[in-house]
Steps between C-alpha positions, in 0.01 A plus 500: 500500500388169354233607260554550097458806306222332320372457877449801648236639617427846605534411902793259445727808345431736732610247799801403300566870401444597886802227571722657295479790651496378857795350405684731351393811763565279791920460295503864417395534912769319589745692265403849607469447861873355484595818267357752801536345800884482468514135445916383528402296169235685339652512177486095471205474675349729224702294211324163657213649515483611151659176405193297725263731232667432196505100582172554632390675143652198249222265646186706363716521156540098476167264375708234636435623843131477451505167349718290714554472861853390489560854276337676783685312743809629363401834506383524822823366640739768357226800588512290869876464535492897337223577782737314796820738403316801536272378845917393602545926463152661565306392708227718318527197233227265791199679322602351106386179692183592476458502102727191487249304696253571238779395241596181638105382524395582188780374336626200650284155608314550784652296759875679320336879543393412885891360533636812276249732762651341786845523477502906339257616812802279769774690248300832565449424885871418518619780306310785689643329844879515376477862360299586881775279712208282644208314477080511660227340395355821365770489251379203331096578518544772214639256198305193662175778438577559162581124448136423606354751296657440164412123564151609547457775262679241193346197638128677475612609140540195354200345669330759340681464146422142511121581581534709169629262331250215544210729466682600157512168397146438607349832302666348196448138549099621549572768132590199357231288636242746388634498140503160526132514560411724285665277224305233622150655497578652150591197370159307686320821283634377205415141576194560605362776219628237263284183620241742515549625144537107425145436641393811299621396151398179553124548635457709177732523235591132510161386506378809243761327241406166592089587383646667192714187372204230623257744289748516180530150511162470516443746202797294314285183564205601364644634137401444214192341613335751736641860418226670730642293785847590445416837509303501788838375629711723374226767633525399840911457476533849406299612797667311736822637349326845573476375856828428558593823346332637781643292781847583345387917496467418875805379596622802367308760649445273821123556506240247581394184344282610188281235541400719848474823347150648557374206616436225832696228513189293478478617169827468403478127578172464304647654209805297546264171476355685191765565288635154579177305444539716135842415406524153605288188461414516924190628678636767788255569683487751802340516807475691801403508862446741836505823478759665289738806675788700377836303534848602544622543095796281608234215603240556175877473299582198651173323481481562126830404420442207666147433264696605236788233562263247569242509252832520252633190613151304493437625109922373420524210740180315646287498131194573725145618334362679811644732808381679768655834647335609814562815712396444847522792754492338785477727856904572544599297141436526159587204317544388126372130419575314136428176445446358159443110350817466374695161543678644784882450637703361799549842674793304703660467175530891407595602850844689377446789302714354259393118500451362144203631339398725796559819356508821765133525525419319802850641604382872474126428609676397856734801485227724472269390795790419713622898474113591541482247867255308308438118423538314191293134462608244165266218503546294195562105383535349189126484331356684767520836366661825715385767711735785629350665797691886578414677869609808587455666864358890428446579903802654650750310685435204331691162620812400296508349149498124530511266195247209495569200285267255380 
């Protein structure tokens, strides 16, 4: 039959093994009913029909069979004309019609097997009228039978083969699909745990360095003259450097901002405008209104990064003297304001991330409230100053993050 080694499947080679031996038992019939029921030629009816087996036998043996349908074409004509000698001498040869139907379909095109099916069940009708002198109707409803129910029975096979097949195709289109997917969310992982490692380094280690070379510079400006100074400098450089040590010990062990450790995230901001108001020639000053409540520790992360960013920006960029941080808690948001009397910016200017002179600050500050649902508020000109205002929603099902612009 028409199917490959490689092919075969448990079902398909017992029907084609089943053939076979239909085949062959319906010859060796033939053959032995010949041999004992005193047939005038049973000797050549037994040599055709051994001959009808062995012809029958060299199509199995040839891949070329399998492959092409002119091959099989071939083959099936000289087991036919093999098949017509012995139905000429036997009329016990009608039933090989039977398993030839089943050939000529599977083998052949379809309209060439219903042609094939056609004429072998009129040879079969005609051949079992000439060996019983004369011909009825009932004569011909036997191989028309069979006829209809190897066209059935082969028809409903490869219906169902094709049905397989295109749920095959579909289980592996949908195994690739998945891999596909899962490439795709891995790779969104990796995106996404670097912009947030991005946001981290730069909310605390890029700032952290950025106090301890304003502070050395400041030390370096003030030798000879003022040693105390410069070492007051060089004091508060080395604990910032001890900071940062810190921040970088978390990003190890993945464990919560330091600056949160054992303590509110009021107070966290207040000592944030503390050590800056110490370090650098600006008054931070921190305030705070409603009534404070435990936060989610991704929202109290957030919020300070944000202070952190922004007060770090107004002591390298807007050469201010005062800012403000206030924490507001405010019914289903807490928000994070900073404003300071800096000489201020065009916040249309720094829109991109990476305009000229924006820096990521602004960049990660929207990042962060935008993952959080929360709003983030730049309200700055030139000479006017700056405030940053930070809301976060803390009730659940908060609405979607949306990102206000000045």
């Amino acid at each position: 039959m028409k199917t490959t080694a490689a092919a075969l499947t448990p079902a398909t080679r017992t029907l084609t093994w089943c053939l076979h031996l239909l085949v062959v038992g319906l010859l060796a019939l033939a053959a032995v009913r010949a041999v004992a029921g005193d047939h005038p030629y049973a000797g050549v009816v037994a040599a055709v029909a051994v001959a009808c087996g062995l012809v029958y036998a060299v199509g199995p043996l040839l891949p070329s069979v399998g492959r092409s349908r002119r091959a099989a074409a071939v083959w099936l004509a000289a087991v036919d004309a093999v098949w017509l000698v012995l139905l000429a001498l036997s009329s016990d040869a009608v039933w090989v019609a039977f398993p030839l139907y089943f050939l000529h379909l599977h083998l052949l095109s379809r309209r060439a097997g219903l042609a094939a099916v056609a004429i072998t069940a009129a040879a079969a009708v005609v051949g079992f009228a000439a060996h019983r002198g004369s011909f009825s109707p009932a004569m011909a409803i036997g191989p028309a039978l069979g006829a209809a129910v190897a066209i059935a029975v082969v028809w409903g096979y490869q219906a169902l083969y094709r049905e397989s097949e295109r749920r095959r195709r579909l289980i592996e289109e949908l195994t690739a699909t998945r891999a596909d997917l899962a490439a795709a969310q891995h790779t969104a992982g990796v995106l996404t745990e670097r912009e947030r490692l991005a946001r981290e380094i730069h909310d605390t280690l890029a700032q952290g360095f950025s106090s301890i070379q304003l502070l050395l510079r400041a030390a370096e400006r003030a030798l000879p003259g003022a040693p105390d100074r410069a070492a007051r400098h060089v004091g508060q450089a080395r604990q910032a450097a001890v900071d940062n040590l810190a921040e970088a010990r978390r990003f190890v062990a993945a464990l919560a901002p330091p600056a949160l450790e054992g303590t509110t995230l009021a107070g966290a901001l207040e000592e944030l405008c503390g050590t800056t108001s110490v370090r650098h020639r600006l008054t931070a000053r921190f305030h705070l209104t409603g009534e404070p409540r435990p936060l989610p520790a991704a929202h109290e992360t957030a919020l300070l990064r944000i202070a952190q960013s922004a007060l770090a920006n107004t002591v390298r960029h807007a050469e201010a003297s005062t800012a403000d941080v206030t924490l507001s808690y405010l019914g289903d948001r807490v928000a994070v304001d900073v404003t300071d009397d800096g000489h201020g910016f065009d916040p249309h200017r720094l829109a991109a991330p990476e305009a000229p002179g924006g820096g990521y600050g602004l960049a990660a500050m929207r990042a962060r409230v935008l993952a959080l649902g929360g709003t983030l508020t730049v309200e700055s000109a030139p000479g006017r100053g700056t405030a940053l205002a930070a809301q976060l929603p803390v009730a659940p099902g908060a609405g979607r993050a949306v990102e206000e612009h000045p």
